[in-house]
N, C-alpha and C positions, 0 to 999 in steps of 0.2 A: 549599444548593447542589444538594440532587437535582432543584430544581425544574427548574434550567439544565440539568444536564447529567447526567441521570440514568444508569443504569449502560449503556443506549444511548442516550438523545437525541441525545447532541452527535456520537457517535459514527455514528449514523446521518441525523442532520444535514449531516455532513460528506461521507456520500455518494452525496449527489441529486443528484449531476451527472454529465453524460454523457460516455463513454470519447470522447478525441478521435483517440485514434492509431485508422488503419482497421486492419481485419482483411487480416491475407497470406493469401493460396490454400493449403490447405493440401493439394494434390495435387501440388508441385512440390517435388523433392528438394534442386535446388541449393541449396547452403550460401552462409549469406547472411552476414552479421555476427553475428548472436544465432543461433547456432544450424543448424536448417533450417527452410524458411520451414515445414513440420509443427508442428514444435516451437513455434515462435511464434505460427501459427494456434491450437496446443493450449492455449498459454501467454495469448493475447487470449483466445480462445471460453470457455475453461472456469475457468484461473485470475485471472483479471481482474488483470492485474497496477496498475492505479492505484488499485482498492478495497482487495488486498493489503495494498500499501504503506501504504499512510492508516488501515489495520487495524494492522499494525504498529504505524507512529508513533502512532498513540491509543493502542492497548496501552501502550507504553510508557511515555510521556507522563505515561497518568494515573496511573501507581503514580509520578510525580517530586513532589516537596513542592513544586518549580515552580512546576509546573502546579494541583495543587488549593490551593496557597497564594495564584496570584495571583485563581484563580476566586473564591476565598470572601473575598480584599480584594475584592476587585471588585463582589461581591453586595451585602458588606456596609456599602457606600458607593453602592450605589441603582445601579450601573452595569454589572450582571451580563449582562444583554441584549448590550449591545455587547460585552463583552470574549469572549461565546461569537460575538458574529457576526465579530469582529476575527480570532478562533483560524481561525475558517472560511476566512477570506481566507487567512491564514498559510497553514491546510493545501493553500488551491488553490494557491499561489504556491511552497509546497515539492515540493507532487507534480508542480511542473510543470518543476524542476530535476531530479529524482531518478525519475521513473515511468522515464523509454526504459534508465536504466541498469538501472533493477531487471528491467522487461523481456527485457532480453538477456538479464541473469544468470541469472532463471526458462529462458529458452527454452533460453540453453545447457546448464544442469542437465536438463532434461527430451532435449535431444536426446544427450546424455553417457550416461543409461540407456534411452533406449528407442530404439526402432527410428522411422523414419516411416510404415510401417506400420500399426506399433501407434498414435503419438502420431494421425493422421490416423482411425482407426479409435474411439480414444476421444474423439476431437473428436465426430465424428461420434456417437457410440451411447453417450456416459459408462459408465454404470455397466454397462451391459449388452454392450458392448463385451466380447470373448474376450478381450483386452488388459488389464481392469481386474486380475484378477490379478494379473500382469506390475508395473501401478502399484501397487501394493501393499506388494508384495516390495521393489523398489528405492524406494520413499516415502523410506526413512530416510537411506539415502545422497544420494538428493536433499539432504532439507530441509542433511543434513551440509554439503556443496558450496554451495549457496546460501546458507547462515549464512557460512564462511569468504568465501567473494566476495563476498558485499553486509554484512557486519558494516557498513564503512566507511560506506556508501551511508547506511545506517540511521541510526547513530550520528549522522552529519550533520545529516541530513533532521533528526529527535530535536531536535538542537540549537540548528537554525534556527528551528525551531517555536517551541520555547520561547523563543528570546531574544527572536524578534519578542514574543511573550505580553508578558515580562516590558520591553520597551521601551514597549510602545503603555500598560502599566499608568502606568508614570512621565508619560509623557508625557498620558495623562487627569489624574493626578493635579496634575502641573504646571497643568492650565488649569483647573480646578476648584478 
């Protein structure tokens, strides 16, 4: 199975494709839906939230017997190729229900500790940003806030992935 989907292949396989949400201005204050458009500019530019998420759901994923159980039937009946390029689909077709939510949830938690200021400034300058301190400090109560708001989000995405996995496994198996 490392050959499929080594401890990055599949995971890095999965994300060679490009953000399609644009990037917000990030010098404009007003408060938008996810946040302020800072937050969300800081939250596209720096945290990628479709790579994020799709880092998540593989994280997750691959510690499920799911997931490395239908990989290695699949190898092990000559059809490991496809069932990694099938996952791939899955993963475009889940991050394409779940990214604008996770989105929000990142830009709201980012604009909940920081200032637009700050969030605009570490857009701008990351690590060398005066600001990165500041993200630092509040890191943990982020990730806190963003784990209870998007648990749900995740959880799903998670589960959608897998079932497709484990449908399209029956379903090869059935024609073969």
């Amino acid at each position: 199975m490392s050959r499929i989907c080594g401890p990055i292949g599949l995971v890095t396989a999965l994300f060679l494709f490009a953000a399609t949400i644009p990037s917000a201005t990030a010098q404009s204050t007003e408060k938008i839906r996810c946040g302020t458009a800072a937050s969300l500019a800081f939250v596209r530019d720096t945290i990628k939230p479709k790579r994020h998420l799709a880092g998540m759901i593989m994280g997750v994923a691959q510690q499920t017997t799911t997931f490395n159980a239908t990989l290695a039937e699949a190898q092990s009946k000559g059809f490991g190729q496809q069932m990694v390029g099938f996952y791939q689909k899955m993963l475009d077709q889940t991050l394409l229900m779940h990214t604008p939510s996770w989105e929000c949830n990142l830009a709201a938690a980012y604009a909940a500790h920081l200032t637009d200021d700050q969030l605009t400034s570490l857009t701008a300058e990351r690590q060398m940003s005066p600001a990165f301190t500041d993200l630092q400090t509040v890191k943990p109560q982020i990730d806190t806030q963003m784990r209870a708001k998007s648990e749900g989000i995740l959880q799903s995405a998670v589960s959608e992935f897998l079932s497709g996995g484990v449908q399209f496994l029956q379903a090869y198996k059935r024609k073969n």
